[in-house]
Backbone as XML, in Angstrom:
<?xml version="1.0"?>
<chain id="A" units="angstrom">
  <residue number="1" name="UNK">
    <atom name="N" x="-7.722" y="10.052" z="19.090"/>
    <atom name="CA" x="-6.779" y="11.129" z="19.316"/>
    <atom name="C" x="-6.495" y="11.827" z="17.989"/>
  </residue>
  <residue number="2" name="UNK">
    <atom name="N" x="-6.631" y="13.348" z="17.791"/>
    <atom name="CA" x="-6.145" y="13.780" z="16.520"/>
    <atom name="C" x="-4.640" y="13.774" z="16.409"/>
  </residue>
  <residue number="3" name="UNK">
    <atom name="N" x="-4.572" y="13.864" z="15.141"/>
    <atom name="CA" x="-3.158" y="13.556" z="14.375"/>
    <atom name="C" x="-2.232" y="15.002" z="15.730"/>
  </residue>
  <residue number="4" name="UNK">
    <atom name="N" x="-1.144" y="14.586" z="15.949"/>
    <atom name="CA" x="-0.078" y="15.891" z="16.790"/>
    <atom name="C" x="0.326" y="16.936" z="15.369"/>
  </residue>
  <residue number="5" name="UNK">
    <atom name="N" x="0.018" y="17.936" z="16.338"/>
    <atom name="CA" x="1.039" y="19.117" z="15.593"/>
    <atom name="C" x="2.928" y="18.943" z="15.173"/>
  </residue>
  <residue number="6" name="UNK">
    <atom name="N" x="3.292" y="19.876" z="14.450"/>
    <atom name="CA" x="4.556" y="19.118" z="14.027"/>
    <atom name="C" x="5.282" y="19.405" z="15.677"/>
  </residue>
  <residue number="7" name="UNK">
    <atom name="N" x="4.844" y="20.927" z="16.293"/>
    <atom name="CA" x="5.625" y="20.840" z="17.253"/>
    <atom name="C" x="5.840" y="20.010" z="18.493"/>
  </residue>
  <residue number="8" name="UNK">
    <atom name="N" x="4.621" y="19.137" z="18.695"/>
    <atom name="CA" x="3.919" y="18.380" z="19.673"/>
    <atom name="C" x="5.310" y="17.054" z="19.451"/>
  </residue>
  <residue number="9" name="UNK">
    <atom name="N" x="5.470" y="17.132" z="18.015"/>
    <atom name="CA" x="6.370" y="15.748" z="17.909"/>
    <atom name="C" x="7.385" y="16.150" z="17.339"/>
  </residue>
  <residue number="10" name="UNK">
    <atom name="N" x="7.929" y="17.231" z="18.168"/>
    <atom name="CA" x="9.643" y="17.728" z="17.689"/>
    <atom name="C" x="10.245" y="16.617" z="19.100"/>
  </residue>
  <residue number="11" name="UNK">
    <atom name="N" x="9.831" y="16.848" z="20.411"/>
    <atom name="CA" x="10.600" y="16.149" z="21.795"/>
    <atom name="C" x="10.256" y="14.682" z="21.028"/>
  </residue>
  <residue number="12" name="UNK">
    <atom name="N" x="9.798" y="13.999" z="20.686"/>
    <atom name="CA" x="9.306" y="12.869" z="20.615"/>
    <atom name="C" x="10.368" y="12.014" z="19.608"/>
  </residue>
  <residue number="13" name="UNK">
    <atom name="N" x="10.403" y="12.947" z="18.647"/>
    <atom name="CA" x="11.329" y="12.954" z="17.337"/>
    <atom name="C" x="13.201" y="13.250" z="17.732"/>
  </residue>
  <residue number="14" name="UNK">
    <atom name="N" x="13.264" y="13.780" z="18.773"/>
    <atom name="CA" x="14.554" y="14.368" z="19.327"/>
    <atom name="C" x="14.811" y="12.547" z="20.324"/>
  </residue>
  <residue number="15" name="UNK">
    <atom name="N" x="13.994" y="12.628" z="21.358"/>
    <atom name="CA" x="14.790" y="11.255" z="22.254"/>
    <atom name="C" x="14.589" y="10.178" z="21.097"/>
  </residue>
  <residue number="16" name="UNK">
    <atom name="N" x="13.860" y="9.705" z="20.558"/>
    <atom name="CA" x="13.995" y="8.784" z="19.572"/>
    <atom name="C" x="15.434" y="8.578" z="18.774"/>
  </residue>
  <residue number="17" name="UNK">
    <atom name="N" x="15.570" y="9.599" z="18.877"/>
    <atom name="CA" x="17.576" y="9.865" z="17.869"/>
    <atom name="C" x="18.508" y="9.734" z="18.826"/>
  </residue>
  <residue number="18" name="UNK">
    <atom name="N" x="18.065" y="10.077" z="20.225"/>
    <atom name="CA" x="18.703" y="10.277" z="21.521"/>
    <atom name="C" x="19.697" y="9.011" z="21.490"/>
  </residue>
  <residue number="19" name="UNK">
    <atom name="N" x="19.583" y="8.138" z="20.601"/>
    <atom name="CA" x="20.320" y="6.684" z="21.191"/>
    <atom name="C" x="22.015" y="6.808" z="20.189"/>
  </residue>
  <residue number="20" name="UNK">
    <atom name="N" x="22.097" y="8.272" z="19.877"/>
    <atom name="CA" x="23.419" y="8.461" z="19.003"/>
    <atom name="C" x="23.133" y="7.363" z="17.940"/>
  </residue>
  <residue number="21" name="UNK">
    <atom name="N" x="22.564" y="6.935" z="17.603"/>
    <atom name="CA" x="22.622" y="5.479" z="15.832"/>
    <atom name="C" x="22.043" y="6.480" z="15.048"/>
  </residue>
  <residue number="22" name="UNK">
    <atom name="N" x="21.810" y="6.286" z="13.175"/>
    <atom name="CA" x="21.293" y="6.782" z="12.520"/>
    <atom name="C" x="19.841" y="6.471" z="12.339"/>
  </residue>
  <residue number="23" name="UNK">
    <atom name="N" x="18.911" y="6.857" z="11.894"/>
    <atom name="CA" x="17.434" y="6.856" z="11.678"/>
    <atom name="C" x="16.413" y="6.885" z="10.602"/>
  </residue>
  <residue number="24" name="UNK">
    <atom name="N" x="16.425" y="5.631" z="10.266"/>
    <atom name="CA" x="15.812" y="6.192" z="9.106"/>
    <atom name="C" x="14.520" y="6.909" z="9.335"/>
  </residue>
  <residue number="25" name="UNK">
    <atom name="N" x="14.059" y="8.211" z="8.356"/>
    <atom name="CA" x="13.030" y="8.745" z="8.842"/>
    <atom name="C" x="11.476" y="8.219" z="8.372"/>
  </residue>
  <residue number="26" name="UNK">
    <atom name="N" x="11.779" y="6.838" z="7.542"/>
    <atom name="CA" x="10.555" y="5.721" z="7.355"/>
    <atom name="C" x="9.982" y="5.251" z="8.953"/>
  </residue>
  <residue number="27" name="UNK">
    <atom name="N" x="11.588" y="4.952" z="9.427"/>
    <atom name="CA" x="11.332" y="3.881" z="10.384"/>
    <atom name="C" x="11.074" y="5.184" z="11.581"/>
  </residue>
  <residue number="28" name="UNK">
    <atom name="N" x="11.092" y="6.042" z="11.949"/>
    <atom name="CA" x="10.909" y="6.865" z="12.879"/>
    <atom name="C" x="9.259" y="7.206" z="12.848"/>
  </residue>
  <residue number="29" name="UNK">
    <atom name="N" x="8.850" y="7.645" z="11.415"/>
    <atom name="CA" x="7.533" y="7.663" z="11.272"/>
    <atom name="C" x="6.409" y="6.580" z="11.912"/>
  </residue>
  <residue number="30" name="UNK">
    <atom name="N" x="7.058" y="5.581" z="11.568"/>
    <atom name="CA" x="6.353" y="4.138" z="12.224"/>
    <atom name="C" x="6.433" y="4.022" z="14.084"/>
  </residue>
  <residue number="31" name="UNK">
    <atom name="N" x="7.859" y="4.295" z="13.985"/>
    <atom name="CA" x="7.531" y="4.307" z="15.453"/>
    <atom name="C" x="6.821" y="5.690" z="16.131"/>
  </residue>
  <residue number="32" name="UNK">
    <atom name="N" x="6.937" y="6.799" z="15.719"/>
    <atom name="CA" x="5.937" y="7.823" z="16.319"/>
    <atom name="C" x="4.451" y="7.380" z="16.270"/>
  </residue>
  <residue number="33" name="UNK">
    <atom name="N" x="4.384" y="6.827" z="15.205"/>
    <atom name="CA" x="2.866" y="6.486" z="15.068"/>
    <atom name="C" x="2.021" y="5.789" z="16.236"/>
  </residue>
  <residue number="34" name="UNK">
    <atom name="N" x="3.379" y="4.835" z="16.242"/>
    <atom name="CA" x="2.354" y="3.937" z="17.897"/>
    <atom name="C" x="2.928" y="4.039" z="18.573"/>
  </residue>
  <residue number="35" name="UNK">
    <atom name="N" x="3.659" y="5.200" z="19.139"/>
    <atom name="CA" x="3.618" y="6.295" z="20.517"/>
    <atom name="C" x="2.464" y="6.617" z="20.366"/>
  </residue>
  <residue number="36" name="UNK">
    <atom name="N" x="2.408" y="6.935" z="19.213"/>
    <atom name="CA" x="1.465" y="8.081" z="19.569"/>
    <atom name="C" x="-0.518" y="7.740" z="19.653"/>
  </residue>
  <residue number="37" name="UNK">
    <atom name="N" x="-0.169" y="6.081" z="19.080"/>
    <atom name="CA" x="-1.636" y="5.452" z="19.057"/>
    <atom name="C" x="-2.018" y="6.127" z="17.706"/>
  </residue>
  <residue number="38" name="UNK">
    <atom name="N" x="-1.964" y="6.368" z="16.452"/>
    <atom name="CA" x="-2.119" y="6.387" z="15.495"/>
    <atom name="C" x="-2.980" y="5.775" z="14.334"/>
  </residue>
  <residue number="39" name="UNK">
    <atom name="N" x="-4.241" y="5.725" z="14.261"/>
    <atom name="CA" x="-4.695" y="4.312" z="13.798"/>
    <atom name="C" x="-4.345" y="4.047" z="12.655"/>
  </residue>
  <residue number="40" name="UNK">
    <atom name="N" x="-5.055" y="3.094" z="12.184"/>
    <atom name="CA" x="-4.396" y="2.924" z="10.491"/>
    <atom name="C" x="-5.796" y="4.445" z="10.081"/>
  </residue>
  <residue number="41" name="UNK">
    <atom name="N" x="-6.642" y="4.324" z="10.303"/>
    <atom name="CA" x="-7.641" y="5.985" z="9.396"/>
    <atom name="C" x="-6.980" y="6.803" z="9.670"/>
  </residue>
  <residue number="42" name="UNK">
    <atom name="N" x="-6.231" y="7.631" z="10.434"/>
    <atom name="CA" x="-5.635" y="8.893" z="10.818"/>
    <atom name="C" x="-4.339" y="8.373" z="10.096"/>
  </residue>
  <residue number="43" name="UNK">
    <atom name="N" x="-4.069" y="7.236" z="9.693"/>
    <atom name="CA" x="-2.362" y="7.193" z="8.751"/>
    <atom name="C" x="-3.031" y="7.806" z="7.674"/>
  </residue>
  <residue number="44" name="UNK">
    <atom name="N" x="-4.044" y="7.302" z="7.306"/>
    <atom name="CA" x="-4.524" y="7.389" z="5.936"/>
    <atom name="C" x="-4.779" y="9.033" z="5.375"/>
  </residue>
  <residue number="45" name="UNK">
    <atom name="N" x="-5.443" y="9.943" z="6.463"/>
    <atom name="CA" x="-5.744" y="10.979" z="6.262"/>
    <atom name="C" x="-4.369" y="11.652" z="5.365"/>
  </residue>
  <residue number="46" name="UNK">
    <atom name="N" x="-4.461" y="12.489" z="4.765"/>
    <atom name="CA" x="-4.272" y="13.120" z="3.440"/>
    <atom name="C" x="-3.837" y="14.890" z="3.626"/>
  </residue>
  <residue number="47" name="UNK">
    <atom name="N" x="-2.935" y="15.294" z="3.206"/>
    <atom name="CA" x="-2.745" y="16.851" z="3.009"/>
    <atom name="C" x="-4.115" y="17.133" z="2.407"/>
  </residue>
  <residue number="48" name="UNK">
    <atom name="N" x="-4.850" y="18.189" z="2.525"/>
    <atom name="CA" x="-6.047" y="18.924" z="1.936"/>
    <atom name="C" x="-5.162" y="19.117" z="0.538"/>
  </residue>
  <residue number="49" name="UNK">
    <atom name="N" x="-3.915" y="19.212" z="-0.038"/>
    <atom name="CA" x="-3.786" y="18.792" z="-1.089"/>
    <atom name="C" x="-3.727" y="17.438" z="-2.098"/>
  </residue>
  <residue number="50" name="UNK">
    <atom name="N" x="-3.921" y="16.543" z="-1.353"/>
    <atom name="CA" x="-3.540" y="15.510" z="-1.284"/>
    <atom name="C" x="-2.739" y="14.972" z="-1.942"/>
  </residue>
  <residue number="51" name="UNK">
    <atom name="N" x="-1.241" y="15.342" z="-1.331"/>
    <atom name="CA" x="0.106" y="15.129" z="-2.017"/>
    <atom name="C" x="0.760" y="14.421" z="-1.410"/>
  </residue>
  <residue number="52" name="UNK">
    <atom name="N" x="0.711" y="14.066" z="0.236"/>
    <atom name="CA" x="1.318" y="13.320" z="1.229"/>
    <atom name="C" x="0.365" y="12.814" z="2.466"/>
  </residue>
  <residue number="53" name="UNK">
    <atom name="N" x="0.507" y="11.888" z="3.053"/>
    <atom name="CA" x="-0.289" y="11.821" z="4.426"/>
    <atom name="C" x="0.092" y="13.363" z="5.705"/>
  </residue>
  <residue number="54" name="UNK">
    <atom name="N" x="-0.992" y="13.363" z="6.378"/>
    <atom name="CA" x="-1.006" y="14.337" z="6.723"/>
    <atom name="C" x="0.148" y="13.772" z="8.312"/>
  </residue>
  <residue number="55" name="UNK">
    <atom name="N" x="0.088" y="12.921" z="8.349"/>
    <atom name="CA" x="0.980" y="12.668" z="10.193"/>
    <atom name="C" x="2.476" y="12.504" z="9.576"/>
  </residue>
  <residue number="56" name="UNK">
    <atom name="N" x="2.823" y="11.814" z="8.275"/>
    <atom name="CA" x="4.096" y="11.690" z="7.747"/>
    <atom name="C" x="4.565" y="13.389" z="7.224"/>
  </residue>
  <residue number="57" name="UNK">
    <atom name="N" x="3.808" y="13.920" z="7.284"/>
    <atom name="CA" x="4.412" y="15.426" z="7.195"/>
    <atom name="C" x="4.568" y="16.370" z="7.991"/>
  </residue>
  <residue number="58" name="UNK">
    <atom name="N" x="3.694" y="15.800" z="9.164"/>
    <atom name="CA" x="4.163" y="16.270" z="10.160"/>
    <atom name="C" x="5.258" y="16.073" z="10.934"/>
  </residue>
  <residue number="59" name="UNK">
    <atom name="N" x="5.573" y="14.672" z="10.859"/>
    <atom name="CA" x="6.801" y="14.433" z="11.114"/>
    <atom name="C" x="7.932" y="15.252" z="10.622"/>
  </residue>
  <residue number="60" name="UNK">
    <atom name="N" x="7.637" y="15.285" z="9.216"/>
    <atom name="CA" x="9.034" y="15.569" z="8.668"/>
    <atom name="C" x="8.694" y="17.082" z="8.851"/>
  </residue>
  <residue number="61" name="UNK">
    <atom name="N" x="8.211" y="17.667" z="9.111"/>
    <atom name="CA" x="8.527" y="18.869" z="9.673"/>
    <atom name="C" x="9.121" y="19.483" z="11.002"/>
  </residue>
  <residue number="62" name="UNK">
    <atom name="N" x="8.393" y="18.633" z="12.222"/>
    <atom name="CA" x="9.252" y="18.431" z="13.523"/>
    <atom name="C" x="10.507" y="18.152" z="12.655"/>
  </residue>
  <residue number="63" name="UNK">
    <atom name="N" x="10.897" y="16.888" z="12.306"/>
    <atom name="CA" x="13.057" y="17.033" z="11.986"/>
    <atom name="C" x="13.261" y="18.067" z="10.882"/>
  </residue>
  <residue number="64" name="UNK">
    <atom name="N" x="12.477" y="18.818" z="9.967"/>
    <atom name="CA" x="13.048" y="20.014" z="9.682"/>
    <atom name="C" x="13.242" y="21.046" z="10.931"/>
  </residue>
  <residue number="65" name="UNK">
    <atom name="N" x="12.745" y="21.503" z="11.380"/>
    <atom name="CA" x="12.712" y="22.174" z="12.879"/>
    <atom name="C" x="13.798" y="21.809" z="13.167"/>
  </residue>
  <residue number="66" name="UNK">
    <atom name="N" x="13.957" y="20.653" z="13.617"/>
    <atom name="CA" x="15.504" y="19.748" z="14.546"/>
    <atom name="C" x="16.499" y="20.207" z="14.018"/>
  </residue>
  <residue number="67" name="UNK">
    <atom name="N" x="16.162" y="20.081" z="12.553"/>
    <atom name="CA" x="17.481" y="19.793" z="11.856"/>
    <atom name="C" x="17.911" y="21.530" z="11.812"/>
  </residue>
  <residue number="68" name="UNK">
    <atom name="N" x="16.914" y="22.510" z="11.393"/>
    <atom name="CA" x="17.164" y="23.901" z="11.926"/>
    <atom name="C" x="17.925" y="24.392" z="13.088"/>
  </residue>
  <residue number="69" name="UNK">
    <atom name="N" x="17.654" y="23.763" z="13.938"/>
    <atom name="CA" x="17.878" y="24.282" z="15.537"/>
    <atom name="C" x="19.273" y="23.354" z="15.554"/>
  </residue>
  <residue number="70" name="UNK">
    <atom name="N" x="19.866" y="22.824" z="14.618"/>
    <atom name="CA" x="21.665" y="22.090" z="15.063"/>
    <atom name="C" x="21.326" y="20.670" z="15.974"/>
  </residue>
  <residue number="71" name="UNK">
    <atom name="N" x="19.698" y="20.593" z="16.428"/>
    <atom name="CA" x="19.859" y="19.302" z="17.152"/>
    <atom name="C" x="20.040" y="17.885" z="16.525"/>
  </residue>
  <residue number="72" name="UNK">
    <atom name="N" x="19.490" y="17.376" z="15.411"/>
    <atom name="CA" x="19.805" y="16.457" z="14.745"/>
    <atom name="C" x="20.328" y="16.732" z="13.319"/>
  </residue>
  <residue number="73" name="UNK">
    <atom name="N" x="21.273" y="16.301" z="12.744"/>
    <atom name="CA" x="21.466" y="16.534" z="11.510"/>
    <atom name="C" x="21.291" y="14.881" z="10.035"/>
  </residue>
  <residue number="74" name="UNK">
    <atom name="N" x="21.528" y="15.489" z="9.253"/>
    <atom name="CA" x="21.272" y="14.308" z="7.587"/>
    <atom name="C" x="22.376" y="14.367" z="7.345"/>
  </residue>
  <residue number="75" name="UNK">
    <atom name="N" x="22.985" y="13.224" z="7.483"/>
    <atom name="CA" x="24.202" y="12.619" z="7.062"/>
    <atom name="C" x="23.870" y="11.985" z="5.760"/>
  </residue>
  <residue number="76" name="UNK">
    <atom name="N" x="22.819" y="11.379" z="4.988"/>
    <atom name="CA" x="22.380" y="11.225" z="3.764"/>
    <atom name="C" x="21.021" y="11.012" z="3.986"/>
  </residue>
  <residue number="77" name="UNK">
    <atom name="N" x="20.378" y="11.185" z="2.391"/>
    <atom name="CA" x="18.884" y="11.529" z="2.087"/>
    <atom name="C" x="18.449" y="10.660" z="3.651"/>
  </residue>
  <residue number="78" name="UNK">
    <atom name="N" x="17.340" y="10.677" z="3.882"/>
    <atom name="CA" x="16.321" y="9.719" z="5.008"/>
    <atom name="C" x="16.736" y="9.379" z="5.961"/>
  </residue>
  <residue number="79" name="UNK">
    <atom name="N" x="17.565" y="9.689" z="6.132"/>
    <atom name="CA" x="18.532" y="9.404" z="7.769"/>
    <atom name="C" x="18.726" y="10.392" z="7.824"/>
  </residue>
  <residue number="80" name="UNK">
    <atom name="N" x="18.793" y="10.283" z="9.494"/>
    <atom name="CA" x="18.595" y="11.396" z="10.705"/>
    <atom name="C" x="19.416" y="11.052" z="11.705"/>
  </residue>
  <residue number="81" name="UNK">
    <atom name="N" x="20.054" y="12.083" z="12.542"/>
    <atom name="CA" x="21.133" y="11.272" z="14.195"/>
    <atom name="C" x="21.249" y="12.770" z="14.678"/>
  </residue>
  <residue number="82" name="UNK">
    <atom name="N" x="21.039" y="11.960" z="16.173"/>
    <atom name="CA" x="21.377" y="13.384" z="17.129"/>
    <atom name="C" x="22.650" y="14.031" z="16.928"/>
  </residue>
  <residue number="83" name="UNK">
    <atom name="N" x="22.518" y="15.417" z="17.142"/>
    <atom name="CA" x="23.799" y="15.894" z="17.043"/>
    <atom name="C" x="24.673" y="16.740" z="19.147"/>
  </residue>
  <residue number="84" name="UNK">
    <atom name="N" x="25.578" y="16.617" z="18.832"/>
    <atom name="CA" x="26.253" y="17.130" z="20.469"/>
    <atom name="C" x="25.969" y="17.920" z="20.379"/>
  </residue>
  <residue number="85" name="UNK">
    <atom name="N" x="24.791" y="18.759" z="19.965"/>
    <atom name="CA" x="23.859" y="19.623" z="20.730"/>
    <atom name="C" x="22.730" y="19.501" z="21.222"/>
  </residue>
  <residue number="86" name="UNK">
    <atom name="N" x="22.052" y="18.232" z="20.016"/>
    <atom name="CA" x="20.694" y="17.724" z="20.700"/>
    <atom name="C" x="20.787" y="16.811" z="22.013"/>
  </residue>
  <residue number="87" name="UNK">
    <atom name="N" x="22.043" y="15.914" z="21.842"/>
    <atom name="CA" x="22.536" y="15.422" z="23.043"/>
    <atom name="C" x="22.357" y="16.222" z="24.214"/>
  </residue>
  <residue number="88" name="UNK">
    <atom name="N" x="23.185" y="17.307" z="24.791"/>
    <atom name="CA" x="23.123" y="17.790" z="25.737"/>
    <atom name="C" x="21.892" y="18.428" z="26.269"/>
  </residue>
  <residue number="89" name="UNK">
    <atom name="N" x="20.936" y="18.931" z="24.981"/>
    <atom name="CA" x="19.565" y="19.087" z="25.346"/>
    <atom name="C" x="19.109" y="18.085" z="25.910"/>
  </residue>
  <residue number="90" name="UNK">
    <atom name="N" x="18.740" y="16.849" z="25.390"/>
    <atom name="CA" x="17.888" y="15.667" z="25.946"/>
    <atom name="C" x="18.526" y="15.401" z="27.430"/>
  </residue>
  <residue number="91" name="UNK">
    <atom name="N" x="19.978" y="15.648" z="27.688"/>
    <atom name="CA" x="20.255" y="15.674" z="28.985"/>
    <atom name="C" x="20.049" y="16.436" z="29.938"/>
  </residue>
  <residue number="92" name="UNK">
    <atom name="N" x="19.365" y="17.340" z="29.450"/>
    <atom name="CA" x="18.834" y="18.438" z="30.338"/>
    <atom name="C" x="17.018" y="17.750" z="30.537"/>
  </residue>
  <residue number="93" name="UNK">
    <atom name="N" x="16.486" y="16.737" z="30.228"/>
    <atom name="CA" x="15.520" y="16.092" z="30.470"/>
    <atom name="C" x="14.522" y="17.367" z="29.781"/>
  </residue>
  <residue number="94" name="UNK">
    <atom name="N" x="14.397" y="18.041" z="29.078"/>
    <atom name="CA" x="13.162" y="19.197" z="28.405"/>
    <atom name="C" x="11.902" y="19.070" z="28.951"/>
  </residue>
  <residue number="95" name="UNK">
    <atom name="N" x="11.139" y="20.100" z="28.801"/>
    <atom name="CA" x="9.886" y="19.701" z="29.041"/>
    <atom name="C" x="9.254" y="20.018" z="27.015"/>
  </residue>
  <residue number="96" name="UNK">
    <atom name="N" x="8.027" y="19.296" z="27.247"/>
    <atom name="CA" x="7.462" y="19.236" z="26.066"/>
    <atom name="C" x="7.043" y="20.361" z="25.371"/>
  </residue>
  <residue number="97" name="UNK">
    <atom name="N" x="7.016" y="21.206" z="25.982"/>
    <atom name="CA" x="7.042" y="22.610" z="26.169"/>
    <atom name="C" x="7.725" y="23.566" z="25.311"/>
  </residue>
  <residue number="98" name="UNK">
    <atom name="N" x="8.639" y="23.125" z="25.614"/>
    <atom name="CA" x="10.055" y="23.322" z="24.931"/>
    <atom name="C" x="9.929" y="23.473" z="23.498"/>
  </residue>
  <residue number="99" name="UNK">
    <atom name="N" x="9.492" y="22.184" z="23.061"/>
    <atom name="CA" x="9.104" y="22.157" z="21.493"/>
    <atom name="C" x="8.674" y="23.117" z="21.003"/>
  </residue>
  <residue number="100" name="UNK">
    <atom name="N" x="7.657" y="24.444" z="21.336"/>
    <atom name="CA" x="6.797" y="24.850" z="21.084"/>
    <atom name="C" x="8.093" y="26.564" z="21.528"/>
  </residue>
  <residue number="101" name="UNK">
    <atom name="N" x="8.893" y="25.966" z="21.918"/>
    <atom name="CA" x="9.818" y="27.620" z="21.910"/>
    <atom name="C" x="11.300" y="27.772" z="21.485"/>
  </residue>
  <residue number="102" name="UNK">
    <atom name="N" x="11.346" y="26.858" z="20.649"/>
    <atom name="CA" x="13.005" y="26.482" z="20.062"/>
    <atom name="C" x="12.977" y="27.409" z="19.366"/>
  </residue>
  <residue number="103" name="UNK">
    <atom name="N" x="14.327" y="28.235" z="19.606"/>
    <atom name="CA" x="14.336" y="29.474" z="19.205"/>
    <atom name="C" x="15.735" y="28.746" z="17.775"/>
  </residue>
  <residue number="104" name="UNK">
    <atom name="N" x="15.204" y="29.314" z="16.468"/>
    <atom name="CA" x="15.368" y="28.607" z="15.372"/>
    <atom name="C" x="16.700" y="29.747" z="15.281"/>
  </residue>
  <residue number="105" name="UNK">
    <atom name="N" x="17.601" y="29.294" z="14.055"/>
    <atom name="CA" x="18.912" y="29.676" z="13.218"/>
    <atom name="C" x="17.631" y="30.984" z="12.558"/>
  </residue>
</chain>
């Protein structure tokens, strides 16, 4: 499976926080990974700059997105938590779809 786009893993990145606790965004990375079946070669793959892995930046771009759109916010560095807006989204059950039309700040 190729590595997801950041938007592919904005919903993925949103119910994961869904549980109101804080997040670290180490430990979120890990768990997207094997959602997502991730192998250890596709961890490994590399920015064409090669400054970061290419799936750990994708991540952190889906929760920049989030964190844009008021749904999750950083209460300090690497932690992440839904916010009572992303809440009421995820209660609206989204489609994945969605990700791909969050209309940004």
């Amino acid at each position: 499976m190729p590595i997801p786009d950041y938007q592919t893993l904005m919903l993925p990145l949103l119910r994961l926080a869904g549980d109101a606790q804080e997040h670290r965004f180490r430990d979120a990375v890990e768990q997207l990974a094997v959602e997502f079946g991730i192998s250890d070669e596709e961890r490994s793959a590399m920015l064409p700059s090669g400054t970061a892995p290419l799936f750990d930046n994708r991540v952190g771009w889906a929760r920049t997105y989030l964190k844009q759109a008021a749904l999750i916010e950083s209460r300090k560095r690497g932690v992440f938590r839904i916010t009572p807006t992303g809440a009421e989204l995820l209660s609206k059950n989204p489609s994945p779809l969605l990700s791909h039309n969050l209309s940004l700040p």
